[in-house]
Backbone as CSV, one residue per row, in Angstrom:
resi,resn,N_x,N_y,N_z,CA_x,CA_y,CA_z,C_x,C_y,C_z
1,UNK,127.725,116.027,82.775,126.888,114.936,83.229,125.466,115.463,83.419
2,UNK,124.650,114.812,82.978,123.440,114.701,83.430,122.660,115.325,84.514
3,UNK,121.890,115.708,84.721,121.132,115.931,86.299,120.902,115.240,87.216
4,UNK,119.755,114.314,86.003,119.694,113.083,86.417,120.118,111.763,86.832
5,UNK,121.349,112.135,85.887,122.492,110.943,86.152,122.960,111.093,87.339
6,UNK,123.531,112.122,87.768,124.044,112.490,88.974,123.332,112.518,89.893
7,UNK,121.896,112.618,89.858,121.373,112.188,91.158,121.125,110.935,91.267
8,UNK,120.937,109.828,90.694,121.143,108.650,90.341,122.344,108.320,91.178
9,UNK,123.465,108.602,90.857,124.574,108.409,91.362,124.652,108.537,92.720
10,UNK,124.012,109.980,92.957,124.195,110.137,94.618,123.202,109.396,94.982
11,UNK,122.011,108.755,94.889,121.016,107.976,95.920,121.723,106.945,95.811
12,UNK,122.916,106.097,95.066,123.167,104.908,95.424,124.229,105.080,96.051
13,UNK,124.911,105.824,96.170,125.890,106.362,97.439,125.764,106.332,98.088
14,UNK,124.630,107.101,98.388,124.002,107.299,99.677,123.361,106.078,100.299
15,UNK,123.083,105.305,99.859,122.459,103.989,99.995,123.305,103.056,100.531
16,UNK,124.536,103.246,99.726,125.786,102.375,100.309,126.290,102.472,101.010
17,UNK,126.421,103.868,101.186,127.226,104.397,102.660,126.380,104.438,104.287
18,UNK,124.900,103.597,103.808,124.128,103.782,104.815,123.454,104.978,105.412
19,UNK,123.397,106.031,104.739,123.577,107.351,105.629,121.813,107.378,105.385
20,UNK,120.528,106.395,104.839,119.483,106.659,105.132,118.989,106.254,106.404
21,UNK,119.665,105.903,107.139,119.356,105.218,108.658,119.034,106.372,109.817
22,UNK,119.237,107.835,109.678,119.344,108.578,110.566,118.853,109.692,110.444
23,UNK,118.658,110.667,111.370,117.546,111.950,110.917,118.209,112.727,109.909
24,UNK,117.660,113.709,109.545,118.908,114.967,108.268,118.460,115.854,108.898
25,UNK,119.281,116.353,109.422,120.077,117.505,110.359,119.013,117.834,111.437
26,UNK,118.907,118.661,111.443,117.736,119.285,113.264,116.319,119.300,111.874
27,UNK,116.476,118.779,111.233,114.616,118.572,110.775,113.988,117.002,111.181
28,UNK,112.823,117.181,111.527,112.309,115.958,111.892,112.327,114.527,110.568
29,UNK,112.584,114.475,109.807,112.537,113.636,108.465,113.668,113.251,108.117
30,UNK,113.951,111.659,107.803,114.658,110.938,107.579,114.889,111.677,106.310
31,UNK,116.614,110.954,106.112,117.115,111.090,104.787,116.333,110.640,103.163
32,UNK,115.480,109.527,103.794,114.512,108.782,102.622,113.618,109.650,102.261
33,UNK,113.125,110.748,103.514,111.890,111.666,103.506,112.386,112.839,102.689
34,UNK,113.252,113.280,102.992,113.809,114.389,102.254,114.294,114.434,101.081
35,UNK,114.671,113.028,100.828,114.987,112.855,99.198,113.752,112.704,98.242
36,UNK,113.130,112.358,98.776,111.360,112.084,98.380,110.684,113.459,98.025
37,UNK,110.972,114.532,99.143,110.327,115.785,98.949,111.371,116.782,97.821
38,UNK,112.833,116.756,97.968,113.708,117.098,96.762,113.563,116.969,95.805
39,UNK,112.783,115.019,95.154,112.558,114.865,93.501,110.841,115.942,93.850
40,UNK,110.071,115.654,94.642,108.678,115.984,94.518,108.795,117.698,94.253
41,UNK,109.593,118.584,94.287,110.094,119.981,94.579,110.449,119.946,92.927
42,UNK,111.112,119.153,92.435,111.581,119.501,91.160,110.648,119.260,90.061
43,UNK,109.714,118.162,90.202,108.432,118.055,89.641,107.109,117.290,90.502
44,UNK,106.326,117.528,90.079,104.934,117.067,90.630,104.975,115.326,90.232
45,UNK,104.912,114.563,90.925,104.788,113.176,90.352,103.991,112.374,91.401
46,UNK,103.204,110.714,90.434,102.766,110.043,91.486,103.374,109.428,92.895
47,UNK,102.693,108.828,93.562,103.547,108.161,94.521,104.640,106.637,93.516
48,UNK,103.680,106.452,92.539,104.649,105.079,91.632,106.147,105.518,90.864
49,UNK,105.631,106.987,90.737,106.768,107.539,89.777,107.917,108.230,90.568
50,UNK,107.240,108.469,91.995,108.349,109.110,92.922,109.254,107.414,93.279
51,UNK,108.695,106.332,93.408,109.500,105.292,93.999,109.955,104.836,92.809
52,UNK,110.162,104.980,91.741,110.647,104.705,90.654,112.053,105.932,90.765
53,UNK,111.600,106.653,90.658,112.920,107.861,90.926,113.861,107.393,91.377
54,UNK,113.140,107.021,93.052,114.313,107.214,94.229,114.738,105.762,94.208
55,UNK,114.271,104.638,93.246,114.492,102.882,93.417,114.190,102.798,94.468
56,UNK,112.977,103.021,95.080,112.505,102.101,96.432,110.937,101.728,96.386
57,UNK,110.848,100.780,97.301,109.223,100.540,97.124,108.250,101.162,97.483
58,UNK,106.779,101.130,96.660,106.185,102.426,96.980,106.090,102.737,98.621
């Protein structure tokens, strides 16, 4: 599978299962924040192309 596919897969998991509602772990930044800085870590992108990634609004 894919890389991409599979992370695809896991943000709508994760989405479904609700689990962006709450901090990620003893760091100050939501689950939304950290998935944001994970795609931004793997490449440099705009703010349009990061909410395109993660399917959320800018």
């Amino acid at each position: 599978m894919k890389d991409s596919l599979l992370r695809q897969y896991s943000r709508q998991m994760v989405r479904l299962l609700g689990m962006l509602d709450k901090q990620c772990g003893m760091l100050h930044v939501t689950p939304v924040q950290a998935h944001a800085l994970g795609e931004i870590r793997l490449q440099p992108m705009s703010v349009n192309q990061l909410s395109e990634q993660l399917v959320v609004d800018k």
